[in-house]
N, C-alpha and C positions, 0 to 999 in steps of 0.2 A: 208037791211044790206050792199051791196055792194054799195049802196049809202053813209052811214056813212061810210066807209072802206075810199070812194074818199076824204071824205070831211075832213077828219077828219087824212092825212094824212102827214106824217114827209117826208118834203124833204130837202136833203141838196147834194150837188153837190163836186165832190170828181173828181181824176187821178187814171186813172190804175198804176200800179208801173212796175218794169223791169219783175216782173216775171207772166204775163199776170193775176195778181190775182186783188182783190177790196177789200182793208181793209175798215172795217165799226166797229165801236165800239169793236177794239181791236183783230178780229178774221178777216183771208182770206176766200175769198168767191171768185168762178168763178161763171163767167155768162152763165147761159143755160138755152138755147130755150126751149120749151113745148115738145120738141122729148126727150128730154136728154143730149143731145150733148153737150161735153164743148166747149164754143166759146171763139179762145185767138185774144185777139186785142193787137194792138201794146201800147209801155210805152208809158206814159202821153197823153193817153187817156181820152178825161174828159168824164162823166157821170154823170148823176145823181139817188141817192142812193135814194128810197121807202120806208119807215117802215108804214106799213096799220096799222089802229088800232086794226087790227085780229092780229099785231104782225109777219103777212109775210113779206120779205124783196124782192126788186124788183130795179132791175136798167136800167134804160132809158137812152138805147146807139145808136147813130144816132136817134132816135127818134123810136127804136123799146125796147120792154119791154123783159127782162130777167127775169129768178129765180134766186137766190142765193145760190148757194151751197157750205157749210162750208167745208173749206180746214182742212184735221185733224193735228194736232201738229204733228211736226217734232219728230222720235223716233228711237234713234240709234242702236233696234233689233228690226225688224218684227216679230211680232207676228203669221203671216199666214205662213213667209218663214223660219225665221231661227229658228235651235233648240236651246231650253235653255241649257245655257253653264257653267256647273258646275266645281266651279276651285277644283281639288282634294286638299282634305284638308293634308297640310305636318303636321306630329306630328312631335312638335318641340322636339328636341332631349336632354335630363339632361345632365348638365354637373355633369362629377365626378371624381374628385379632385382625384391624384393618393397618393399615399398611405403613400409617403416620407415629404407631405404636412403639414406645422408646425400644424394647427390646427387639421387636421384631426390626426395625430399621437398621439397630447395628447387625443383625445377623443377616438380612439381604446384603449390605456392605461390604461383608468378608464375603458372602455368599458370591459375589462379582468378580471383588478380588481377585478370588483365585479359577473365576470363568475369562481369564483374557482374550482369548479366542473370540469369546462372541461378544462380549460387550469391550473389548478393548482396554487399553491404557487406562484413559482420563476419567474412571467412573470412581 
């Protein structure tokens, strides 16, 4: 198997960018040794980029082999750090039209009219 993996593998030769990362098919990847470590090389760094056909990625810098590990999307709240930030909801307040208000006055009007019980006859 690790013989198909050699032979049967995708290389294509790339630069590091300003922020010591290795774009490869759209996602950042730093370069780390077999310890873990991330290792930053300086910009335009060239390298060359590994895809096995197990599908691991590996990049061969100075002539020594790295793993690849995926940089996570940019995210304007941390989800480990910050609390979720709940805007208090304003209830928005009715307007109501004061009482001298040509519309509203004829509609109190009829509005009486037809209460003769309580306001009487002569309203």
């Amino acid at each position: 198997m690790e013989e198909i993996n050699r032979t049967l593998a995708v290389l294509s030769t790339r630069t590091i960018d300003k922020g010591h990362c290795i774009r490869f098919q759209s996602k950042y990847h730093f370069p780390v040794p077999e310890n873990g470590d991330r290792r930053y090389f300086a910009g335009k760094t060239d390298y060359m980029v590994i895809e096995t056909f197990d599908g691991q990625l590996l990049a061969n810098i100075a002539d020594k082999l790295y793993l690849m590990e995926e940089v996570p999307e940019y995210e304007l709240i941390s989800k480990e750090f910050d609390a979720p930030k709940e805007a208090p909801k304003k209830e928005k307040k009715k307007y109501i039209p004061p009482m001298n208000h040509p519309w509203r006055k004829a509609s109190f009007v009829s509005y009486a009219a037809k209460q003769k019980h309580r306001y009487g006859a002569n309203v």
